[in-house]
C-alpha positions in Angstrom: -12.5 -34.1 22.3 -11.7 -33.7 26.0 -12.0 -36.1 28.8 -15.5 -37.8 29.1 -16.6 -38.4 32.7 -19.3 -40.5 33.9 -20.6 -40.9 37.3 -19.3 -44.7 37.6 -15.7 -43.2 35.3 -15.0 -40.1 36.6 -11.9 -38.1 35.4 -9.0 -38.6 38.0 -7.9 -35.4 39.5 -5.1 -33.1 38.2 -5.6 -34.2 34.3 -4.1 -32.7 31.7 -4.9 -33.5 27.8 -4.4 -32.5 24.2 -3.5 -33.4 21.0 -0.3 -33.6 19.0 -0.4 -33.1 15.7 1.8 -36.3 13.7 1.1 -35.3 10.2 -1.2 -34.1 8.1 -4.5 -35.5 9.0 -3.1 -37.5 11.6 -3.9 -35.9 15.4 -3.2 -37.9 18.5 -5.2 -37.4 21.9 -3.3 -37.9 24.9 -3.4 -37.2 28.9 -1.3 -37.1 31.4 -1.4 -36.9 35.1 1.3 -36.3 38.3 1.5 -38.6 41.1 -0.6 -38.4 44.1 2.7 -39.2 46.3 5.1 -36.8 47.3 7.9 -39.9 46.7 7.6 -40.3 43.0 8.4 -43.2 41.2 8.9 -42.2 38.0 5.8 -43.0 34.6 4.4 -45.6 33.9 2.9 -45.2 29.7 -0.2 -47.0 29.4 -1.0 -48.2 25.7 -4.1 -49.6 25.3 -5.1 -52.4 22.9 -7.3 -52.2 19.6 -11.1 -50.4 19.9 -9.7 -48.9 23.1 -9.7 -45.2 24.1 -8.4 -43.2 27.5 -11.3 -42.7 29.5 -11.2 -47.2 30.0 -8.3 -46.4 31.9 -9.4 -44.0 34.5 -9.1 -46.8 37.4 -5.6 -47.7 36.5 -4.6 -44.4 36.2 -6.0 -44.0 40.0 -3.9 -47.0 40.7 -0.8 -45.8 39.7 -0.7 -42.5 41.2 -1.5 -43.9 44.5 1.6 -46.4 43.6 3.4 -43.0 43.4 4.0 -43.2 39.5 3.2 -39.8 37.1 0.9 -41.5 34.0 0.6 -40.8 30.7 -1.7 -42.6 28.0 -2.9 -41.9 24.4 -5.6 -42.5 22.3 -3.2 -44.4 19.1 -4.4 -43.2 15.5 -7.4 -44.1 14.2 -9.1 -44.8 17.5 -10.5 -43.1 20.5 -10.5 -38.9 19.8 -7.6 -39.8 17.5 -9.4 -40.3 14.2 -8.1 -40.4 11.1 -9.0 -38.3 8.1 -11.9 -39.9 6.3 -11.6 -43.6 8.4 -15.0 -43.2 10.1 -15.5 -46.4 12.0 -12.8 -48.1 10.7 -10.2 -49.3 12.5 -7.3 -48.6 10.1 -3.8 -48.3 9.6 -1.5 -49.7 6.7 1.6 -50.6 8.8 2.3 -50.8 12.4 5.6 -48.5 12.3 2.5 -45.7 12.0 1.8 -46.4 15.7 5.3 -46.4 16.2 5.1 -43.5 15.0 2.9 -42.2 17.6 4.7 -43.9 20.5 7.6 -41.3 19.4 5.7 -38.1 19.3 3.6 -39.1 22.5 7.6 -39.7 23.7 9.1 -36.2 22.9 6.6 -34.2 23.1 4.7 -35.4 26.4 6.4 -37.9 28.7 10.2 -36.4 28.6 9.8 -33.0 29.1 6.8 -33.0 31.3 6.9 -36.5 33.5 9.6 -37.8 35.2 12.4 -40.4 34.8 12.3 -43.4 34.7 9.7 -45.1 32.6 8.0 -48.1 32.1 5.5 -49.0 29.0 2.4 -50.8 30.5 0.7 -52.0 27.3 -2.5 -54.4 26.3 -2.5 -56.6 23.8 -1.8 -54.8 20.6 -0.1 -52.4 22.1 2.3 -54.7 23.0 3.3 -55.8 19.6 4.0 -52.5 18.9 6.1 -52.2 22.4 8.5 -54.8 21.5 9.5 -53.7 17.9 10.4 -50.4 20.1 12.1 -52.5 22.8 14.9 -53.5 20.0 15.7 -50.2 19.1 18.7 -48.1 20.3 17.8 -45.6 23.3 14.2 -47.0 23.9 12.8 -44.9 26.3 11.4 -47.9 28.7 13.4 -49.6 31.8 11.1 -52.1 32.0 7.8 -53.3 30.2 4.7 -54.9 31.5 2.5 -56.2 29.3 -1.4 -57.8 29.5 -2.1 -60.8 26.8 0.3 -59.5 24.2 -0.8 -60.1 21.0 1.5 -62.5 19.5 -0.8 -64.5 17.4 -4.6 -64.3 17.5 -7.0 -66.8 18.1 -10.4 -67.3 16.3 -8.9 -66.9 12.6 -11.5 -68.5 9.9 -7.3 -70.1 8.7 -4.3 -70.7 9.7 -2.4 -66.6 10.6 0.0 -67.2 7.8 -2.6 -67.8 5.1 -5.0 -65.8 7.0 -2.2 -63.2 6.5 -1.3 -63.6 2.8 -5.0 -63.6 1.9 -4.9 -60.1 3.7 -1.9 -58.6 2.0 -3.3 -59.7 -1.5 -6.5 -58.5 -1.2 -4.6 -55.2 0.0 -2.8 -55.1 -3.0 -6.0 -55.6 -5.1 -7.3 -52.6 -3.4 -9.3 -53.7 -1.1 -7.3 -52.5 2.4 -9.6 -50.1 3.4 -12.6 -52.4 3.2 -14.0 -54.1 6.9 -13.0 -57.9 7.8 -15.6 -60.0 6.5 -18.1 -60.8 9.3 -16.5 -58.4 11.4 -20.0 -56.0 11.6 -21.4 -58.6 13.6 -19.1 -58.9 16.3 -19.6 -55.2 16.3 -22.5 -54.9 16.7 -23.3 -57.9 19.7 -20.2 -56.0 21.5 -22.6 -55.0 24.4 -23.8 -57.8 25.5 -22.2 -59.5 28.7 -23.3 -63.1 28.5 -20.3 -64.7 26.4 -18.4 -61.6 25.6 -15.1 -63.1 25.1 -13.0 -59.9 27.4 -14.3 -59.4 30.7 -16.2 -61.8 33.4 -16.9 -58.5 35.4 -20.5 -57.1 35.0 -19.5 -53.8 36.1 -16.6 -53.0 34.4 -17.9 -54.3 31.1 -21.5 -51.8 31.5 -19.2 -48.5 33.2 -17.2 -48.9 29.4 -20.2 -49.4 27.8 -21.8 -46.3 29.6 -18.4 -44.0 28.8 -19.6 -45.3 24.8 -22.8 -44.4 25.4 -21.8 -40.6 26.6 -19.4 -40.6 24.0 -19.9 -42.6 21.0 -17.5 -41.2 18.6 -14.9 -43.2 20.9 -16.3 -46.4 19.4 -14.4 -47.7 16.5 -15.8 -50.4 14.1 -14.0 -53.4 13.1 -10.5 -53.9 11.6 -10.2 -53.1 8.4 -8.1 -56.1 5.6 -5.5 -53.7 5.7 -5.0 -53.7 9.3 -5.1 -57.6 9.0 -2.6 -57.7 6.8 0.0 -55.2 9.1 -1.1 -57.3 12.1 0.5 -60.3 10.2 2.9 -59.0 9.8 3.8 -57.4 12.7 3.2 -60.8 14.7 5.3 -62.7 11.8 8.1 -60.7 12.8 7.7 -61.3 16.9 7.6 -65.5 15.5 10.9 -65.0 13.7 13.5 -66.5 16.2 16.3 -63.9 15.5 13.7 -61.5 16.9 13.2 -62.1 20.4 16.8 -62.0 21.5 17.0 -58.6 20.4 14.5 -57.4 22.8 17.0 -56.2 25.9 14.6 -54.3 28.1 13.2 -56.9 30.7 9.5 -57.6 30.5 6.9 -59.2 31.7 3.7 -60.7 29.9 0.5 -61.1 31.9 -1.3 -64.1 29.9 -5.3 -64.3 30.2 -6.1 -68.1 31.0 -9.6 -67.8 29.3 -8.3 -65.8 26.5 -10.3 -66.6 23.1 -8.2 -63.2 21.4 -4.7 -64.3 21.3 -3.2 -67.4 21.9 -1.8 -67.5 25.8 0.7 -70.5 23.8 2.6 -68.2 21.4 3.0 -65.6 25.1 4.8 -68.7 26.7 6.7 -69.6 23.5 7.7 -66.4 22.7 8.7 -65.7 26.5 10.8 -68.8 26.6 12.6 -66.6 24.2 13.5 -63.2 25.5 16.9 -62.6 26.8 14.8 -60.8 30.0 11.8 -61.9 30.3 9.1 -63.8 31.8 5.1 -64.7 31.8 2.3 -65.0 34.2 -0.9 -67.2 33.8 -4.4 -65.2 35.5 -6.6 -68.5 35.7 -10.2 -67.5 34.9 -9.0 -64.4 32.9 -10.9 -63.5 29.7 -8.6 -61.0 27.5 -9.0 -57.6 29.1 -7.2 -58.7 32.2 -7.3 -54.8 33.7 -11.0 -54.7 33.2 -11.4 -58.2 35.0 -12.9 -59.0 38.2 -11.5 -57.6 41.7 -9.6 -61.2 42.0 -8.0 -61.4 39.2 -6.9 -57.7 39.2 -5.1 -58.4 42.7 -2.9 -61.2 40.9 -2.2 -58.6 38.5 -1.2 -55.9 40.5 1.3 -58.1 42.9 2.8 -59.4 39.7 3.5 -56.1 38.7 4.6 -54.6 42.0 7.2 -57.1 42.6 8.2 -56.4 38.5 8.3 -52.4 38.5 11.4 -50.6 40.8 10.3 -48.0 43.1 6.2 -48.7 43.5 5.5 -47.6 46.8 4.6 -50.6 48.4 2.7 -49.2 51.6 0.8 -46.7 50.0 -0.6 -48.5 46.9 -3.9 -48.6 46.7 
């Protein structure tokens, strides 16, 4: 699928997309874009968070270049244009190194030999799970990472995350990975309406994603699955063990949404009390999707990360 543009989400200038092809059955979308400034600051890799999908990030994108960064984001498997064989709606994976995966394709075969040095990971929510399993690894690519209401633990779980997670891993034993999270269709389907929506307080922003759906609906992805449950567990299990977080060495900063009702804006603090490099911010008023919030909010964001990220170009952000 290439871009979708709508009148209110146009397609910034100077795009350029594909797909890489991961494994059999397994295609990735991605795009990538130059900076607008002649004084370039290096990329900044957005990763976007579950149910997400390039086009939501056509502002940022805009944002950055103007900051003088190149850009580069992807669809992650089973999402967005980057379905997976047979998954339909579902959103699905069986372990979280699978998007790991993806992050080191997207790496190699996009960001290094076509955008320039240095980079920096800019990732939401899941994403950023994912982001800090690859911050302990020897040669991550990343100077620095941002990251907007990291998913350390979630909120809203019918029981406690460790049950919550065990149920998950035996029922995907039994067989029953593949199958949606109970109750989960109808947080699907009440997903477009504003009033109480639990991830924007801006009207706008929440209907111009909507409208990119409604263009576009094969971007939409359906609830998690039990067996991307059970990998969530234990992916956030891991970021709770205490040995963990002092092997994270690249410096980052966690953006936490004060109204978040997705993750817990607690676990952020705890685990950033625990980083070797790191620290958080609190956006008062913020519901989860902290890029898609309000002008206000957005402004806190974007001085946060400014003073965080070498090189932005300062006078000419925009």
């Amino acid at each position: 699928m290439d871009l979708v543009s709508t009148p209110k989400n146009p397609i910034p200038l100077g795009a350029s997309s594909g797909y890489l092809d991961i494994r059999k059955g397994v295609r990735v979308r991605y795009a990538s874009w130059q900076s607008a400034l002649r004084e370039r600051s290096g990329t900044v890799c957005i990763f976007p968070g579950r149910n997400e999908f390039i086009e939501k990030y056509f502002e940022v994108v805009g944002e950055l270049r103007r900051r003088g960064f190149a850009v580069a984001v992807l669809d992650w498997r089973g999402q967005g244009s980057s379905r997976l064989t047979r998954s339909l709606m579902k959103g699905h994976v069986q372990n979280f190194s699978d998007y790991e995966e993806d992050v080191a394709h997207f790496m190699k075969s996009v960001v290094l030999p076509d955008c320039p040095a240095p980079y920096y990971a800019l990732a939401h929510s899941m994403a950023a799970t994912v982001m800090f399993k690859a911050a302990t690894k020897r040669g991550c690519w990343f100077s620095r990472m941002v990251m907007t209401a990291p998913m350390v633990k979630l909120e809203g779980l019918p029981m406690a995350q460790g049950l919550c997670g065990r149920l998950a891993d035996g029922l995907t034993l039994l067989g029953f990975g593949k199958r949606m999270v109970p109750g989960g269709e109808k947080d699907y389907w009440n997903s477009e309406v504003f009033e109480g929506n639990p991830l924007t307080s801006d009207r706008e922003r929440f209907f111009r994603n909507i409208s990119v759906l409604h263009a576009a609906p094969g971007l939409a992805v359906g609830p998690p699955t039990i067996g991307w449950l059970n990998a969530a567990c234990e992916a956030m299990s891991e970021l709770a063990d205490e040995k963990f977080a002092p092997r994270i060495r690249i410096p980052a900063l966690m953006v936490a949404a004060g109204d978040d009702k997705v993750v817990s804006s607690e676990a952020i603090e705890d685990l950033a009390s625990r980083l070797r490099a790191g620290s958080q911010l609190v956006l008062r008023g913020a519901r989860h999707e902290i890029l898609q919030e309000r002008d206000s909010i957005r402004e806190q964001f974007w001085a946060a990360f400014d003073a965080f990220v070498p090189g932005v170009a300062l006078s000419k952000a925009g």
